[in-house]
DOSEBA-640833 format. One record per atom (N, C-alpha, C): x, y, z; residue number from 1; residue in one letter. Coordinates in steps of 0.1 Angstrom, whole numbers. Example, Ala and Ser with C-alpha at 12.3 -4.5 7.8 and 13.67 -1.06 7.14 Angstrom:
2
+-------+-------+-------+-----+---------+
!    c1 !    c2 !    c3 ! num ! residuo !
+-------+-------+-------+-----+---------+
!   132 !   -57 !    78 !   1 !       A !
!   123 !   -45 !    78 !   1 !       A !
!   132 !   -33 !    78 !   1 !       A !
!   128 !   -22 !    71 !   2 !       S !
!   137 !   -11 !    71 !   2 !       S !
!   129 !     0 !    79 !   2 !       S !
+-------+-------+-------+-----+---------+
// end
This chain:
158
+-------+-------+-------+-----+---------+
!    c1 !    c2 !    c3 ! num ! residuo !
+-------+-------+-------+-----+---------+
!     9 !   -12 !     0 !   1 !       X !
!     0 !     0 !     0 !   1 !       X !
!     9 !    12 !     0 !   1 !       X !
!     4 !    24 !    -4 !   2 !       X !
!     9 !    37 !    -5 !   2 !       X !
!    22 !    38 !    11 !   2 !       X !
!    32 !    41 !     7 !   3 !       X !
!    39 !    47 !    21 !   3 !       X !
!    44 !    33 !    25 !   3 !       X !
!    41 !    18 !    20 !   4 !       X !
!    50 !    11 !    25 !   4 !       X !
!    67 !     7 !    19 !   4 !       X !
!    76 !     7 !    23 !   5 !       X !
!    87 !     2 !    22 !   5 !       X !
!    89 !    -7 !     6 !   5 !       X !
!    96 !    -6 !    -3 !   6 !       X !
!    97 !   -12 !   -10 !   6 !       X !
!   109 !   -21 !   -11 !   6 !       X !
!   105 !   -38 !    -7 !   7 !       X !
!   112 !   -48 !    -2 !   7 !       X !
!   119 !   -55 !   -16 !   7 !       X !
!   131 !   -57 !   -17 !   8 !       X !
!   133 !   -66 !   -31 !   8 !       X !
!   129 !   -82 !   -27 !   8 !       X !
!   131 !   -83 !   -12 !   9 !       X !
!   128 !   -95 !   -10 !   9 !       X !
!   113 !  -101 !   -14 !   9 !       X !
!   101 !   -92 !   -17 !  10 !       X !
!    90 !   -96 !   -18 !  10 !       X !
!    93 !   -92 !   -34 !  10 !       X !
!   101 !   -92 !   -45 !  11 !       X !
!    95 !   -89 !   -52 !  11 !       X !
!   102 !  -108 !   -60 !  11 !       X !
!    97 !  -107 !   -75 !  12 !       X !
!   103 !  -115 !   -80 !  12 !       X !
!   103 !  -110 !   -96 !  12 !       X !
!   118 !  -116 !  -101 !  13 !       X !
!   126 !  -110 !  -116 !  13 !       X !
!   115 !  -118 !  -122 !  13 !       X !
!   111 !  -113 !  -132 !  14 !       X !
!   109 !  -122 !  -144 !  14 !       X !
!   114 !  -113 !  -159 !  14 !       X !
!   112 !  -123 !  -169 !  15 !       X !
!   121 !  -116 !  -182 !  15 !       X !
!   104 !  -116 !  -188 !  15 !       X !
!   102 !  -105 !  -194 !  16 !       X !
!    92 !  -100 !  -201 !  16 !       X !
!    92 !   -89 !  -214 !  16 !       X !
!    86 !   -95 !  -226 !  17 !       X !
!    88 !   -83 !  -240 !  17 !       X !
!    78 !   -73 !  -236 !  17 !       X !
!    81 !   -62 !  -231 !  18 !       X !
!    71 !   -48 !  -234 !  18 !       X !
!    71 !   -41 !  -246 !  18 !       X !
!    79 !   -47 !  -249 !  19 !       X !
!    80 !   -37 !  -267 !  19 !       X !
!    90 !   -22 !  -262 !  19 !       X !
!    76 !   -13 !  -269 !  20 !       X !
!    78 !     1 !  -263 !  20 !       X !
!    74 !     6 !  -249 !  20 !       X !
!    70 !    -5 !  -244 !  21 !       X !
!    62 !     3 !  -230 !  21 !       X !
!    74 !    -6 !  -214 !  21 !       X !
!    90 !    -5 !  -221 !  22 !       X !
!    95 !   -14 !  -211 !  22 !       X !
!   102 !    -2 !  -204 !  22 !       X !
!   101 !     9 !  -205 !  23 !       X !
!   104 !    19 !  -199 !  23 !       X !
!    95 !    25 !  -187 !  23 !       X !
!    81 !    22 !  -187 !  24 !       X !
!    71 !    24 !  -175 !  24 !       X !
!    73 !    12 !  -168 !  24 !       X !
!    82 !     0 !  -168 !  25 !       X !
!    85 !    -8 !  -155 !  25 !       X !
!    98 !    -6 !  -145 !  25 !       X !
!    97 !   -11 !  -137 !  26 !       X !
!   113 !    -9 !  -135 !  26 !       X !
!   117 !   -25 !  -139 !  26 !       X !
!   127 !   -23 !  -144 !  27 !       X !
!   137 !   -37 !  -150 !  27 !       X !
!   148 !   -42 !  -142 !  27 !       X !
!   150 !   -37 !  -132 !  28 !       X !
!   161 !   -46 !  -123 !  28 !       X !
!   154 !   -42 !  -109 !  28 !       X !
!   161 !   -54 !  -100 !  29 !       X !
!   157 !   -50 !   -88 !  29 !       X !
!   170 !   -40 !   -85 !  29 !       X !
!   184 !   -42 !   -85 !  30 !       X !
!   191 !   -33 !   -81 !  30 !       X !
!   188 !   -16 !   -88 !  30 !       X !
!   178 !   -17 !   -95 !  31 !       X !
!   174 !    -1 !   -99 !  31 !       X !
!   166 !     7 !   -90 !  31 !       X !
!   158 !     0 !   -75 !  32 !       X !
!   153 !     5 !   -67 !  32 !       X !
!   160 !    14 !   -58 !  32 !       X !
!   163 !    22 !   -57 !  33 !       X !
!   167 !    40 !   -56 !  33 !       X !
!   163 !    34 !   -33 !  33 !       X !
!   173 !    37 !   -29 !  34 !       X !
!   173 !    33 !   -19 !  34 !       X !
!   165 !    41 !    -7 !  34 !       X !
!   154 !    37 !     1 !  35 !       X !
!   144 !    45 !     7 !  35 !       X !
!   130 !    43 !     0 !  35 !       X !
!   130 !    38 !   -12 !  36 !       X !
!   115 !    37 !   -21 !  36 !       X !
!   108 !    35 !   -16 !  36 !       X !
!    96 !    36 !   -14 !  37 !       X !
!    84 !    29 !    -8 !  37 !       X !
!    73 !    30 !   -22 !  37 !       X !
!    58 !    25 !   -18 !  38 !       X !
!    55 !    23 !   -31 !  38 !       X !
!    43 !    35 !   -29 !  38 !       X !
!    41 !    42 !   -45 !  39 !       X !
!    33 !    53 !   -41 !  39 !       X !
!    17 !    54 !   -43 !  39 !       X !
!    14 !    40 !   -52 !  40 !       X !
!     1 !    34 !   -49 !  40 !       X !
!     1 !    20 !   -40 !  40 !       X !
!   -12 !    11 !   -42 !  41 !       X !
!   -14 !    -1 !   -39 !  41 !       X !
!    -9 !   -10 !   -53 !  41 !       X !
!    -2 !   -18 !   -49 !  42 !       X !
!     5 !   -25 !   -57 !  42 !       X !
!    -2 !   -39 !   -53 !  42 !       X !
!    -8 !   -47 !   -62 !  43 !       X !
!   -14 !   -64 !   -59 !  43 !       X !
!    -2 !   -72 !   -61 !  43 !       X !
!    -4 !   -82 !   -59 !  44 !       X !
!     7 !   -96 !   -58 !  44 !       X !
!     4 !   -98 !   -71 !  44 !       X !
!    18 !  -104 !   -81 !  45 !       X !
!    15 !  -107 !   -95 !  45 !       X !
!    19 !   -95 !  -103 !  45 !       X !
!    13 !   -88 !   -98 !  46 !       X !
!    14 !   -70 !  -108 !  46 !       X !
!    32 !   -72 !  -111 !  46 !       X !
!    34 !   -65 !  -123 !  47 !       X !
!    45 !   -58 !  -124 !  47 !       X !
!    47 !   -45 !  -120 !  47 !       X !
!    58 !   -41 !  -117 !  48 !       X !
!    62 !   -29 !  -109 !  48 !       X !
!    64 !   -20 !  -118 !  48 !       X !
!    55 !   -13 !  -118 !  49 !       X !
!    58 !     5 !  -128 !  49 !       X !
!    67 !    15 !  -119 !  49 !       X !
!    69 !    18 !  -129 !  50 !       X !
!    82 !    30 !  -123 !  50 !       X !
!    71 !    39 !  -115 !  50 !       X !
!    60 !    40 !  -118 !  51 !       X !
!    51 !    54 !  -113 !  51 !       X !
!    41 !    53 !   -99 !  51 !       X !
!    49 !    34 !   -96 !  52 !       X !
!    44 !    34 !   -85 !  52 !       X !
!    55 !    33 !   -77 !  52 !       X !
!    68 !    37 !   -80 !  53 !       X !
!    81 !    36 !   -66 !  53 !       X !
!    84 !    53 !   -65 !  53 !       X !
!    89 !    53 !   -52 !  54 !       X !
!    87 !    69 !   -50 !  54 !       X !
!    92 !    70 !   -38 !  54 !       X !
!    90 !    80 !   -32 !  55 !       X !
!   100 !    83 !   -17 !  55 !       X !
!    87 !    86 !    -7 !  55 !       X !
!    89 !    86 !    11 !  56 !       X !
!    76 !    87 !    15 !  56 !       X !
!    69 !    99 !    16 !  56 !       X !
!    78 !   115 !    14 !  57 !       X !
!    75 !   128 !     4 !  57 !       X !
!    69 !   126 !    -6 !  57 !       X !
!    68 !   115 !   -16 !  58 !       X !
!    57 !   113 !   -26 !  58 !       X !
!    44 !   113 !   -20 !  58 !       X !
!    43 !   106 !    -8 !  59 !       X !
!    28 !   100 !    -6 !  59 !       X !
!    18 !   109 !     6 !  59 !       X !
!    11 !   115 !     4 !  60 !       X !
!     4 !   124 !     2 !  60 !       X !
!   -10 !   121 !    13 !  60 !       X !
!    -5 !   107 !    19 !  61 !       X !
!   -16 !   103 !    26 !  61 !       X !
!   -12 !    98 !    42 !  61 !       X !
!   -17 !    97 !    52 !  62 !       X !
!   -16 !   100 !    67 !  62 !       X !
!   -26 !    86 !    71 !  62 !       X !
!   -21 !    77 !    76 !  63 !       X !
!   -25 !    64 !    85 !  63 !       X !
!   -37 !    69 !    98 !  63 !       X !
!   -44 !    66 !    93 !  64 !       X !
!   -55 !    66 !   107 !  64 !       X !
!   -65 !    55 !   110 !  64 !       X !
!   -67 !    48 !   122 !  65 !       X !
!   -70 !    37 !   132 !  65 !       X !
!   -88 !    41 !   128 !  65 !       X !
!   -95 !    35 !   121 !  66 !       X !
!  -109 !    35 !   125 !  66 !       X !
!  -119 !    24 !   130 !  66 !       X !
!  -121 !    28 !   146 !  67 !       X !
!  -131 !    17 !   151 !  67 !       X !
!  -141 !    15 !   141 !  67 !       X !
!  -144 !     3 !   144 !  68 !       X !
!  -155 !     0 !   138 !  68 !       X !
!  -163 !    -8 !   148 !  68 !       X !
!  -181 !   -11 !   145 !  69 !       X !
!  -185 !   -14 !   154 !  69 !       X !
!  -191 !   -31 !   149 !  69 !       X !
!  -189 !   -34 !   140 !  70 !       X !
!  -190 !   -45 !   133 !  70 !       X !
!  -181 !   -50 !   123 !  70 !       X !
!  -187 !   -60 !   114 !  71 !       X !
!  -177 !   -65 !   105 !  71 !       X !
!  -175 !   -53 !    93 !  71 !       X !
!  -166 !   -57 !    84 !  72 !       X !
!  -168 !   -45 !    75 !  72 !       X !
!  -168 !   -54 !    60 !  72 !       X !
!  -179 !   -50 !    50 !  73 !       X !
!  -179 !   -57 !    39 !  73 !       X !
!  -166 !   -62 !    34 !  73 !       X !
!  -166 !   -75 !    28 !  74 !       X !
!  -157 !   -83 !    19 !  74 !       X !
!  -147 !   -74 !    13 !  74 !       X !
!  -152 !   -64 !     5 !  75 !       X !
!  -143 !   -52 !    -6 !  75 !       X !
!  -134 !   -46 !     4 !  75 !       X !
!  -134 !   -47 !    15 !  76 !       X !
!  -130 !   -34 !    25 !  76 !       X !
!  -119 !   -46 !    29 !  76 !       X !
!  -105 !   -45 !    21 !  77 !       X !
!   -95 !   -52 !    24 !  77 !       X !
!   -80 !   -46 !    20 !  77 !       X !
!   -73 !   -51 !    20 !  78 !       X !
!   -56 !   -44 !    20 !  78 !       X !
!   -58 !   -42 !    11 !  78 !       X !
!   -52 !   -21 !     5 !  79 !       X !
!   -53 !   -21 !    -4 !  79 !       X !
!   -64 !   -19 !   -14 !  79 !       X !
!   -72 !   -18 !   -10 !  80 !       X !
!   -87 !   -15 !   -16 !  80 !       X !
!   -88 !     0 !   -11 !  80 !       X !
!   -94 !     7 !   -20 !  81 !       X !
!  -103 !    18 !   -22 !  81 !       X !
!  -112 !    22 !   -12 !  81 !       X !
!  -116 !    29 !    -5 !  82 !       X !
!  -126 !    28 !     4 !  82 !       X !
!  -132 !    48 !     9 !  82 !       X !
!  -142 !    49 !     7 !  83 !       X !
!  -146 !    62 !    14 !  83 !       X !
!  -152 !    57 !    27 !  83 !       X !
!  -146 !    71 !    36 !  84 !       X !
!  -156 !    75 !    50 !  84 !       X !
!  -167 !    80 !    49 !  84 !       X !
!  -180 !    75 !    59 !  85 !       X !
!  -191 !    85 !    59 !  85 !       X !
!  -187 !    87 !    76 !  85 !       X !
!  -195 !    99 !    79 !  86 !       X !
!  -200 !   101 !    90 !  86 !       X !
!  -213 !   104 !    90 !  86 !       X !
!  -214 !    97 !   100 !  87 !       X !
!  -229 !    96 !   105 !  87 !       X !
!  -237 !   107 !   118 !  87 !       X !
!  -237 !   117 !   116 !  88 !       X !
!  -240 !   121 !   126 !  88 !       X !
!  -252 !   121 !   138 !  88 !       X !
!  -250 !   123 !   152 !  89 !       X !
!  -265 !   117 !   158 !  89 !       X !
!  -275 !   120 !   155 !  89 !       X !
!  -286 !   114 !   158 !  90 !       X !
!  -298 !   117 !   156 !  90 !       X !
!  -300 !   131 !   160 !  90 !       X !
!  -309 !   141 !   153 !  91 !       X !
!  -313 !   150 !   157 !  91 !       X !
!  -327 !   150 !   167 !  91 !       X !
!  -331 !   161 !   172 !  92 !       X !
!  -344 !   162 !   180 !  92 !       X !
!  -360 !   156 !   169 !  92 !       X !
!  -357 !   158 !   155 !  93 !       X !
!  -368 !   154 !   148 !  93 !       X !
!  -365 !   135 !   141 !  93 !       X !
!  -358 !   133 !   153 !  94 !       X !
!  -349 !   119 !   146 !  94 !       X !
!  -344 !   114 !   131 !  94 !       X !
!  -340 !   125 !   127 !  95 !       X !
!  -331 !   124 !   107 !  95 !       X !
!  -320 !   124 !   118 !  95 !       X !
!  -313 !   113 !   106 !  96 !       X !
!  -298 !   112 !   111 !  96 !       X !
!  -293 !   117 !    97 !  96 !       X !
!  -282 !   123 !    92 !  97 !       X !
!  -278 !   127 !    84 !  97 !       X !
!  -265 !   120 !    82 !  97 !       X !
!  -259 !   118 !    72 !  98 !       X !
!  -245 !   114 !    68 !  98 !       X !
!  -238 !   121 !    60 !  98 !       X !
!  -228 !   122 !    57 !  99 !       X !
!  -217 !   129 !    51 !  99 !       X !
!  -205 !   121 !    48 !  99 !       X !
!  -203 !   126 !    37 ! 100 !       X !
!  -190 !   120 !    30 ! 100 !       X !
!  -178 !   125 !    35 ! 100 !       X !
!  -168 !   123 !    42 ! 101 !       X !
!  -152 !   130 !    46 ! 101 !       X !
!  -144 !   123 !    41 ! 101 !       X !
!  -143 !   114 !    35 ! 102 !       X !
!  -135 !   107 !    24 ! 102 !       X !
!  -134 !   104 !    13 ! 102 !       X !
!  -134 !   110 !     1 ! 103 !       X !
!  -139 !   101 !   -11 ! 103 !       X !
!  -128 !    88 !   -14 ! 103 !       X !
!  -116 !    93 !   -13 ! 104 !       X !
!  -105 !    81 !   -15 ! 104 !       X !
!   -93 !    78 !    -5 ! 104 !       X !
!  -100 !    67 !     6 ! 105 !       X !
!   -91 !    62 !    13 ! 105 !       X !
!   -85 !    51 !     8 ! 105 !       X !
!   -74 !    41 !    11 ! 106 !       X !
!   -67 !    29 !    10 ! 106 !       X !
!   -68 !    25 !    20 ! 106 !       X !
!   -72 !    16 !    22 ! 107 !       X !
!   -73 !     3 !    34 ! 107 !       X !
!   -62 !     0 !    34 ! 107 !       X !
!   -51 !     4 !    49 ! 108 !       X !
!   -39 !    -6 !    49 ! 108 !       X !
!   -36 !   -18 !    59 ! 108 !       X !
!   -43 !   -18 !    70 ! 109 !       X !
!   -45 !   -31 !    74 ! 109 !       X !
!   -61 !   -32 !    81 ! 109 !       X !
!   -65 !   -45 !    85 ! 110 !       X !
!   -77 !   -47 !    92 ! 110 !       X !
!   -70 !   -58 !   102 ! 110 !       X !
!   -79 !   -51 !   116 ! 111 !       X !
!   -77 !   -56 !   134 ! 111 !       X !
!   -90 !   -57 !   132 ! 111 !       X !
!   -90 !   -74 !   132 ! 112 !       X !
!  -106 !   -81 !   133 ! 112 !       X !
!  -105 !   -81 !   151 ! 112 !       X !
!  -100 !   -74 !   158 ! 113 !       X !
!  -102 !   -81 !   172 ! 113 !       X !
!   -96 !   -86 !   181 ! 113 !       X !
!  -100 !   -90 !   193 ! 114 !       X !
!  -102 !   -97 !   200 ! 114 !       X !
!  -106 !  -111 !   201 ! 114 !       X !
!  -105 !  -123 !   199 ! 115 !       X !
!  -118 !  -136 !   202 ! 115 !       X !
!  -128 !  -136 !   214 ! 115 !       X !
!  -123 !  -125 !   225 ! 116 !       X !
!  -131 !  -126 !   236 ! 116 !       X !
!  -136 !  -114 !   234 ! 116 !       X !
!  -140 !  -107 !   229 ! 117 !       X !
!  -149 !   -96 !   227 ! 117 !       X !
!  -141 !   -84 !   234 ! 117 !       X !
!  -126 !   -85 !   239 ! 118 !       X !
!  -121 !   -73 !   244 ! 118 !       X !
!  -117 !   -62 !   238 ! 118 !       X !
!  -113 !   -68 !   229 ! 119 !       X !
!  -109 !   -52 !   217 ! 119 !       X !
!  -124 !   -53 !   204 ! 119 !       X !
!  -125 !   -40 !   200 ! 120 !       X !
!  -133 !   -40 !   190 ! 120 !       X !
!  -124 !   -45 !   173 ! 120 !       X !
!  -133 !   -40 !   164 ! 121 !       X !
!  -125 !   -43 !   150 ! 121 !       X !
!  -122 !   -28 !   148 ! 121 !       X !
!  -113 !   -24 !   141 ! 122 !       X !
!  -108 !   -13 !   135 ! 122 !       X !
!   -97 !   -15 !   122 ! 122 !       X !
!  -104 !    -5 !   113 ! 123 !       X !
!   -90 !    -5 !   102 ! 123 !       X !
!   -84 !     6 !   100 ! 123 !       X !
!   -74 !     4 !    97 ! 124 !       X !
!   -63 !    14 !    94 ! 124 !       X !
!   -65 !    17 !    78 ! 124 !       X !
!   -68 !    31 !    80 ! 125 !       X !
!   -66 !    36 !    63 ! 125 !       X !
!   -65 !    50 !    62 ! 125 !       X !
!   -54 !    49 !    51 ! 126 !       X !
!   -49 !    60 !    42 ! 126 !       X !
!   -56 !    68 !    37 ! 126 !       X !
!   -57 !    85 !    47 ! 127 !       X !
!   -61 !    91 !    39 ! 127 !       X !
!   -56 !   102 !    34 ! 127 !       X !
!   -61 !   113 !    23 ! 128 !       X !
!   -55 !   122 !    23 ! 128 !       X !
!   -51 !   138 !    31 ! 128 !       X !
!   -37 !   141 !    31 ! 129 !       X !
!   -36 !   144 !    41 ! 129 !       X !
!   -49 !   162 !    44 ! 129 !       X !
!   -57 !   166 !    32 ! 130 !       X !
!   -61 !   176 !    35 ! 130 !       X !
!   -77 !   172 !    45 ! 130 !       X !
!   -79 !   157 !    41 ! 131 !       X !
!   -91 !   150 !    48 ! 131 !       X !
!   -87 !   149 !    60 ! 131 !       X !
!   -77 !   149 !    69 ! 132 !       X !
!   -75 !   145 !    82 ! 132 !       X !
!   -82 !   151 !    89 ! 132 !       X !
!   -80 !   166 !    92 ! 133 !       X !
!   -86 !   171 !    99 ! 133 !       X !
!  -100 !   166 !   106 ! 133 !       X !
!  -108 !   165 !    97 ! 134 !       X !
!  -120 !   163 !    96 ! 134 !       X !
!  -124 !   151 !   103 ! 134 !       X !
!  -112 !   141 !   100 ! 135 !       X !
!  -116 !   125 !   103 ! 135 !       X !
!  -117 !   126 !   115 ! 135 !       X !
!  -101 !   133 !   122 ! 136 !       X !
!  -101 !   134 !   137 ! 136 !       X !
!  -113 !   141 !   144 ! 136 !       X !
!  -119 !   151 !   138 ! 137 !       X !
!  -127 !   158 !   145 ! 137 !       X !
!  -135 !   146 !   150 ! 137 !       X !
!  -139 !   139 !   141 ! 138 !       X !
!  -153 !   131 !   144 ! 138 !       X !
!  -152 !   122 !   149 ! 138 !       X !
!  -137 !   120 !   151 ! 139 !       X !
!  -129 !   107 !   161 ! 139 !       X !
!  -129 !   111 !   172 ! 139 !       X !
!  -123 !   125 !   177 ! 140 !       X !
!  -125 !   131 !   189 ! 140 !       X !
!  -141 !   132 !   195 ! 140 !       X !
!  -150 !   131 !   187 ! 141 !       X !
!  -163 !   130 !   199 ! 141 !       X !
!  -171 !   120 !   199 ! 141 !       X !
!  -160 !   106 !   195 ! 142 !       X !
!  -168 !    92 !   189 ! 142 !       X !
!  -181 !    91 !   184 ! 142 !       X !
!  -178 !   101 !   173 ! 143 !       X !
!  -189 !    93 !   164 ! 143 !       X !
!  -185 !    86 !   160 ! 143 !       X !
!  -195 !    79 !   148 ! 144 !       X !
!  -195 !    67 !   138 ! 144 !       X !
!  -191 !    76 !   126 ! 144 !       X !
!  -184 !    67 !   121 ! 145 !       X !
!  -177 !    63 !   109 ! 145 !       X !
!  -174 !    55 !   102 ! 145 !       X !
!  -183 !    52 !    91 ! 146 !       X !
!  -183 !    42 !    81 ! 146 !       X !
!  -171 !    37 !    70 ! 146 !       X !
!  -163 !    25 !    70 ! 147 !       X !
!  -160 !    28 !    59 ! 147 !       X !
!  -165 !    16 !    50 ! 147 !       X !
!  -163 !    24 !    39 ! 148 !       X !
!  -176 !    17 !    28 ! 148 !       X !
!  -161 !    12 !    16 ! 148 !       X !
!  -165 !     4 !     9 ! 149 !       X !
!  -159 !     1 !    -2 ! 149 !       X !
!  -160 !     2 !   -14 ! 149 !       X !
!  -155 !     7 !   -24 ! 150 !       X !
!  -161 !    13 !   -38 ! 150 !       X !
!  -155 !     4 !   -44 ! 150 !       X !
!  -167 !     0 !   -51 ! 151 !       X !
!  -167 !    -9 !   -62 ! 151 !       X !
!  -165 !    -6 !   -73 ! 151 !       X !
!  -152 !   -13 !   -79 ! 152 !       X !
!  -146 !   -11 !   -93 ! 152 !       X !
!  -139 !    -1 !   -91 ! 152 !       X !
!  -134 !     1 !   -80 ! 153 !       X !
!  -122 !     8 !   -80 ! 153 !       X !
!  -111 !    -2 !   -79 ! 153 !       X !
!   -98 !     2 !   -80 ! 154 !       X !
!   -84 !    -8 !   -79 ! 154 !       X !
!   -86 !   -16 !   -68 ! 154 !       X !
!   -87 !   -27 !   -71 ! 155 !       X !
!   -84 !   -37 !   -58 ! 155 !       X !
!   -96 !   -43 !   -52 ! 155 !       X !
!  -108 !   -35 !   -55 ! 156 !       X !
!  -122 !   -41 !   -50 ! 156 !       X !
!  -130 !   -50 !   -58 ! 156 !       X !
!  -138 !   -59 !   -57 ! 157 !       X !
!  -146 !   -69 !   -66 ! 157 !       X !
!  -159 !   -63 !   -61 ! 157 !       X !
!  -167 !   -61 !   -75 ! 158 !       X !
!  -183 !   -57 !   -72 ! 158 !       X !
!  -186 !   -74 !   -60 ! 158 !       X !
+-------+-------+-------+-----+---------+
// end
């Protein structure tokens, strides 16, 4: 995911014809520029584009812990796409209202828990750094916060 370390150990060589497009990969592992991390979500399998190795000044995005109070749909996994809602409380005429504070987070890990029901589930995800503000606010007075999974974005299955 965005901002992680780029390992040669996890990667693996293969010899591949791109024709003209063997310039948008990187072609050696010793070509990785020392500090890289990667600047999108990279899947297992994928070939490595140059336009996703980068330094962690490339990435643009800030790690934040979100409780959750249940499970969170299938799509909502490493690396997947995901917006925030908030939910705010009920008002005096009972409308609860929601709001979007995220359009594009990255899921970078999921904490299913506890087995004994001691800790809740929470995921960690990437967002951008001008959305933070916002997220914390609504962290600071525990509300709810959704996160949802967008389908047919990179990495998610309808």
């Amino acid at each position: 995911v965005p901002g992680d370390p780029i390992d040669p150990d996890n990667l693996t060589l293969v010899e591949m014809r791109l024709g003209d497009q063997h310039d948008l990969y990187l072609g050696a592992i010793e070509a990785i520029p020392d500090g890289s991390v990667a600047t999108r979500a990279v899947q297992a399998g994928e070939l490595l584009p140059l336009s996703a190795v980068g330094q962690s000044a490339d990435v643009p995005l800030r790690p934040i812990v979100i409780p959750v109070d249940s499970t969170v749909a299938e799509s909502v996994a490493p690396g997947a796409s995901v917006e925030l809602w908030h939910t705010a409380p009920a008002q005096e005429s009972g409308d609860v209202e929601a709001e979007l504070l995220v359009e594009r987070g990255i899921v970078r890990s999921i904490d299913e828990g506890s087995s004994l029901g001691m800790r809740s589930m929470a995921v960690e995800v990437l967002v951008p750094s001008d959305d933070l503000a916002a997220v914390l606010q609504v962290l600071s007075r525990d509300e709810r916060l959704d996160v949802i999974g967008v389908p047919g974005a990179y990495g998610v299955t309808p």
